[in-house]
N, C-alpha and C positions, 0 to 999 in steps of 0.2 A: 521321629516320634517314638517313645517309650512305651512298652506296654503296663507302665504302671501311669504315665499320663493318660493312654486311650482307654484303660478303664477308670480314673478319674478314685484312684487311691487315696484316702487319707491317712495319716499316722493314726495307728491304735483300733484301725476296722478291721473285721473280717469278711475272709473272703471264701465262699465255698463252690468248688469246679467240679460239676458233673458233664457226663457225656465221652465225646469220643474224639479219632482224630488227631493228637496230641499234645491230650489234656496234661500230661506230667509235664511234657515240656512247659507248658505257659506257666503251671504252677514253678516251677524252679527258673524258668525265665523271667517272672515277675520277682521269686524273692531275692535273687541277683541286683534289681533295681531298686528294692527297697532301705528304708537306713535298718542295720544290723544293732540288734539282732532281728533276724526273721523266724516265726515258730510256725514249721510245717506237721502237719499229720494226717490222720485219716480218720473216717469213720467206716472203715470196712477192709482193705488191708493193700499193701504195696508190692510190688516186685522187688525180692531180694535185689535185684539187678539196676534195680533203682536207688539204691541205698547212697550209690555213691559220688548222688546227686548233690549230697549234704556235706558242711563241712563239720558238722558235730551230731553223732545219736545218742539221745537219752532214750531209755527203756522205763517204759512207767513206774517198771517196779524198780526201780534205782531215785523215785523220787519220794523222799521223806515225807515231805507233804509240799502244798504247794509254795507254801511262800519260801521255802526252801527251795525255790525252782530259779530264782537269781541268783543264788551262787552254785547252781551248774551250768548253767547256760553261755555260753561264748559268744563272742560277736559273729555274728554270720551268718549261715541256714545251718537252723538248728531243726532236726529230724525228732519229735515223738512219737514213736512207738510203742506196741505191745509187745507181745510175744511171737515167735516164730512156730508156723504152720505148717500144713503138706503143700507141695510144689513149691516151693522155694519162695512163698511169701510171708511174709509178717504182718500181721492184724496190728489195727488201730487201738489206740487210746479209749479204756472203759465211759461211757457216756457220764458221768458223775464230775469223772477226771477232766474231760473236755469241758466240761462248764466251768470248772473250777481254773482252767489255764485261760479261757477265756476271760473270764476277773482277771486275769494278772495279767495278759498283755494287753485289754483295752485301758487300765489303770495310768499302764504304763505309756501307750503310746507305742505297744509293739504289733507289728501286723502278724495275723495271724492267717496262713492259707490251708486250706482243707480241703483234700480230695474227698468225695460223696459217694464215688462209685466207679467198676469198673469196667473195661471194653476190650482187653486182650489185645491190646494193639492197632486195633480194625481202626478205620476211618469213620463208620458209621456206627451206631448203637441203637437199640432198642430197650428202656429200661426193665428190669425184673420186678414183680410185683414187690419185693424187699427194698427198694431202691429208687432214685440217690436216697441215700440217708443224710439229709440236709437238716442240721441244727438249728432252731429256728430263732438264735438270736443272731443271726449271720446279716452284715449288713450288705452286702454282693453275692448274688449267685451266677456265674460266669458258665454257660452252658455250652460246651465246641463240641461241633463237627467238624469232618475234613472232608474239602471240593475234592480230593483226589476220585472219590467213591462215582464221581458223577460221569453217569456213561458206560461204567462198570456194569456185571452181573449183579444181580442182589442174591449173594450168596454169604456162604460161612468164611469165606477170604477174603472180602470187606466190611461184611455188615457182622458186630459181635449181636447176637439173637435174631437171624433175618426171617424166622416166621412171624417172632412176633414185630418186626417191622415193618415187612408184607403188609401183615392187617392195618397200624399204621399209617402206611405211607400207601396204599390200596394200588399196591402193587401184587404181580404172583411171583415166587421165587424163582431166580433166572431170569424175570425180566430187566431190561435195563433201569438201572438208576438214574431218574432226572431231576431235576430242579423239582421241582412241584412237587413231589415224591416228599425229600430232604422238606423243603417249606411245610407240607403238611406234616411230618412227624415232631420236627421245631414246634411248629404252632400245636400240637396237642396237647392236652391239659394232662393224658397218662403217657407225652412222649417227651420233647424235651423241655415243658411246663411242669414235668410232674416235679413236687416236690418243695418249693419254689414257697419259702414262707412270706406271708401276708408283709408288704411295706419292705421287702429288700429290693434295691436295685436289680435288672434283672439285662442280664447283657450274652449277648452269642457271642460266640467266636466262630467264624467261616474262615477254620485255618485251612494251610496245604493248596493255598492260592500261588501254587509257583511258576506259574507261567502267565500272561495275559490273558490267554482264554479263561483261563480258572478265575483269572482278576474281577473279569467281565462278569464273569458265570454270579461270583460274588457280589459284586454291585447290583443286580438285580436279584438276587436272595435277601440283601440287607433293605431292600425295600417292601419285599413283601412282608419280613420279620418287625421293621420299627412298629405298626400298631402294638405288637405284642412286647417287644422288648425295650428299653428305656436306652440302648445302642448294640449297633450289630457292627461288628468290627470283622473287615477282611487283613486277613494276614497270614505271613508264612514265617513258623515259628521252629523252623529247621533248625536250623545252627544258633537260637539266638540263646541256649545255656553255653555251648564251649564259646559264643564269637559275640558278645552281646551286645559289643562296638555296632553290630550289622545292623540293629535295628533303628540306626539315625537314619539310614537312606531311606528314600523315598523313592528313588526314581523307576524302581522295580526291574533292575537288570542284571539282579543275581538273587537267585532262588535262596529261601532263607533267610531275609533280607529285613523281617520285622511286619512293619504297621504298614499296610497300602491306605488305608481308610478307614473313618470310625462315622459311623453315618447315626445320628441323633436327631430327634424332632429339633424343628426349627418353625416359631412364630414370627410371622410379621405382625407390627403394631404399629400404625399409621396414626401419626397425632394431629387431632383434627379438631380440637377442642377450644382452642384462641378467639380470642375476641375484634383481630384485624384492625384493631386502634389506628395502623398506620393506613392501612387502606381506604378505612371508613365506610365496609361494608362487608359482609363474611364472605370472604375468597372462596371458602370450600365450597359456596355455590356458585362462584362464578362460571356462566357456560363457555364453554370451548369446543370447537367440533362438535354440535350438538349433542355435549355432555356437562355436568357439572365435576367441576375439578376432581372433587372427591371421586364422584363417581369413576371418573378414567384410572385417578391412583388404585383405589382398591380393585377395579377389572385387571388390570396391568397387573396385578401381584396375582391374582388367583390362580390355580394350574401351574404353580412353577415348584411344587414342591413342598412348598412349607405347612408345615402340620396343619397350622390354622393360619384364618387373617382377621387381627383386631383390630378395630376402630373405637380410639380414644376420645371421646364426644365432650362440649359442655356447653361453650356461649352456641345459639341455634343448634341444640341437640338432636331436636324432633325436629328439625328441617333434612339435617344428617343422616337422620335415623330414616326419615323418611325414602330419602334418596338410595339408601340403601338395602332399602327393604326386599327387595327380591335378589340381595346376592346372598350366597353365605358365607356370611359375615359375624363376626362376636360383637357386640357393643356393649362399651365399658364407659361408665361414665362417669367422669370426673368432675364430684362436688367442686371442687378447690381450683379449679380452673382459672378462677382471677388471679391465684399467686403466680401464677406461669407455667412454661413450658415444663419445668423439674415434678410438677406434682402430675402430669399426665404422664410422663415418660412410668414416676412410680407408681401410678392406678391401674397403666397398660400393664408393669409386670407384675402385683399385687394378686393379676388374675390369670396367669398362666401355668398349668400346672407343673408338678414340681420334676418332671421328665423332662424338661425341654432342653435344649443344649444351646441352644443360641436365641437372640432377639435379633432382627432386624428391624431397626425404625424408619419409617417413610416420613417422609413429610406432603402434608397435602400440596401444596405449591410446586409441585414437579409430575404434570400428568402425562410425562413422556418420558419418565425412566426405563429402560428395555427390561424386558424379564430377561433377556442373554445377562445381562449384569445381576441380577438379581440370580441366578443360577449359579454363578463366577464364585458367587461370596460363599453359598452354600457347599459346592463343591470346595472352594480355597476351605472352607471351616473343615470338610470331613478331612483332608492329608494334612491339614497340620493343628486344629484346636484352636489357633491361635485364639487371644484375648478380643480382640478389635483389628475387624477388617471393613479396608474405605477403598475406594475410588479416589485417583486424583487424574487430574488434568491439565496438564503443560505445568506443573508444578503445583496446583492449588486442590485443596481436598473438595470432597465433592459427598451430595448424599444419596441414597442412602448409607448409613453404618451398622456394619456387625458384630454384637458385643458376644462374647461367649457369656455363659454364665458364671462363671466366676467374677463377673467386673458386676454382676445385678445387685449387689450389696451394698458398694458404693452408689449405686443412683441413691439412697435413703440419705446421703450426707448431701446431697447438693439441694439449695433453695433457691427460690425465685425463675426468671425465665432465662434460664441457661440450660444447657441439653447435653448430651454425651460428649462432646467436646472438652467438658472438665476433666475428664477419666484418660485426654489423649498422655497425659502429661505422670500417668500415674501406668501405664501398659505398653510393652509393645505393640508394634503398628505392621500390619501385613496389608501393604497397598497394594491395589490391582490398578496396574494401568489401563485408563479409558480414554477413548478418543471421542467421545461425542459430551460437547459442551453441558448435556442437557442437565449433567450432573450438578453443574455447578447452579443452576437455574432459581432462582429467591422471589419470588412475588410478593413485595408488600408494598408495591404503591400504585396507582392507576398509569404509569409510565411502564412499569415492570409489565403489568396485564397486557398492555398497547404491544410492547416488545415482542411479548411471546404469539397475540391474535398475528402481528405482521410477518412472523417467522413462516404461518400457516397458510396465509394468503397466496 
């Protein structure tokens, strides 16, 4: 996986990186992936030593004006700059200038990446009351640390500001650096929230995951981080400017290596809204093991991770609703329920907010899917994104399915009772093999109900 797939890039956005860790490197490893030309700069100033990151510098004052800024520009990573400083750095683009390059590469369709602030190299950071200087028509703010720091001193040789990180992260300096530490300086609104304009995308990067313990360290950082961030992405983004090939692996057995993981809310929506015509009576309350179907689907999903669990309601709503009333649960209710199964799949996402990174749908009729499966799909969705991930079994697909969000736009073209099934034909397919039948499991007739009670007995 890409780091321009795991932050979920469009042509013509911008993108603004503050923080620590290295932040440069992602910034020049992302415009590596991006289509050329790419326009990097800053709002504060770069390491001369960084310059040679680029394969083209413009100096602001070398630009006539801006629409005159297509016939300088080259294909490639094109470097923006100002002027040059004390210590061998060069300052950023006048804030005027910046607005004005922004009109021309979202016009265009060129990505634009921007450094906010800086941290000396350190793995860790504390920002300065001046700082990040995040623009605030920026559609990503991509905000990294480095796990290398964790277990360290909290000192001047990992942390760039570690008094005022201390305060912080409510540590003393010289104490060691832990997870919780890092988590709480993340989640602060004057630590690596500050800045952070209203409506951008907001994503971590827990880079300098180069070994498995760090990996670890990392998957449970990116869980504490998702309330607050819209994806927390573990990776090691060592080698990925000179070696950028490195960032397909996944298997994590060379340091450098790219993307381990992009962990994103994930709903389940359970549709539960049918009117059981073939049954000749509403399934979702049919009991089983002294439960009503529904009832065991939506327990079965809860605790396994997923942001939320919705329940898509219509024919017996308030019998649904009922049954469900002391879990929690969303309940969404779909007017239009006699067209079919296509207008609850789009009422369930109509109501999901707009961070979410995947859907899983259930169906009521399978009140013995495993949460191990249900865990499979959301871990297969964090290493690779994929569009649609199913279960099969001895050759036969099986439900639930995980649609990433990219395929949610298409459910609005499908009508009547057909279900995610139409979209197999239009996405790749990331199967996970399962061995328990139960996937494949269909209740719509009183022979089907008979099947499943005798299975229990």
């Amino acid at each position: 996986m890409q780091l321009r797939h795991a932050l979920r890039i469009q042509p013509g956005e911008s993108i603004a990186f503050s923080g620590s860790g290295g932040k440069t490197s992602a910034i020049f490893a992302l415009a590596r992936q991006l289509a050329a030309p790419v326009i990097v700069t800053t709002t504060t100033h770069f390491s001369k030593d960084q310059l040679g990151f680029a394969e083209q510098i413009v100096y602001s004052a070398d630009i006539p004006n801006i629409q005159g800024l297509s016939d300088i520009i080259e294909p490639g990573i094109v470097l923006i700059i100002g002027d040059e400083v004390e210590n061998k750095r060069v300052s950023g683009v006048p804030g005027r200038l910046l607005a004005e390059i922004y009109q021309f590469t979202n016009k265009r369709g060129i990505n634009l990446l921007i450094e906010a602030d800086g941290s000396r190299q350190r793995a860790l950071k504390a920002p300065a009351p001046h700082e990040p200087v995040i623009p605030s028509f920026v559609d990503h703010v991509v905000v990294v640390a480095g796990l290398s720091a964790i277990g360290k001193p909290l000192s001047a040789q990992y942390v760039h500001r570690p008094n005022r990180y201390a305060e912080l992260g409510g540590l003393d300096l010289g104490e060691e650096i832990s997870p919780q530490a890092i988590i709480r300086v993340l989640t602060d609104q004057m630590g690596g929230l500050k800045g952070i304009p209203e409506g951008a995308r907001r994503v971590c990067v827990l880079n300098q995951a180069d070994n498995e313990q760090l990996q670890a360290q990392g998957y449970r950082l990116a869980q504490a981080l998702i309330p607050y961030y819209d994806s927390a992405i573990v990776a090691s983004l060592l080698n990925m400017i000179e070696n950028p090939g490195q960032a397909d692996l996944l298997d994590g057995s060379t340091a450098g290596n790219g993307i381990f993981a992009v962990h994103e809310p994930v709903v389940g929506i359970i549709l539960a809204a049918g009117g059981s015509h073939r049954m000749g009576r509403p399934k979702q309350l049919l009991p089983w093991q002294g439960k009503s179907l529904i009832r065991h689907v939506a327990s079965n999903v809860l605790g396994v991770g997923l942001e939320k669990v919705m329940v898509v309601i219509g024919a017996t709503g308030e019998q649904v609703r009922a049954e469900l009333a002391d879990l929690p649960v969303e309940i969404v209710v779909n007017p239009n329920w006699e067209l079919g199964q296509s207008t609850s799949i789009q009422a369930g996402l109509s109501a999901i907010p707009d961070n979410i990174g995947a859907s899983i749908f259930l169906l009521t009729d399978q009140p013995n899917v495993s949460r191990s499966l249900i865990r499979s799909m959301i871990e297969r969705h964090a290493t690779t994104l994929a569009p649609i991930i199913a279960p099969i079994v001895d050759g036969k697909r099986g439900n639930p399915v995980l649609f990433d969000r990219i395929t949610f736009g298409d459910f609005y073209s499908i009508q009547g009772d057909t279900g995610g099934r139409e979209l197999f034909s239009r996405y790749p397919i990331s199967w996970i093999e399962w061995h328990d039948p139960a996937v494949l499991m269909d209740i719509d007739t009183d022979d089907d109900y008979q099947s499943l009670q005798s299975e229990t007995t």
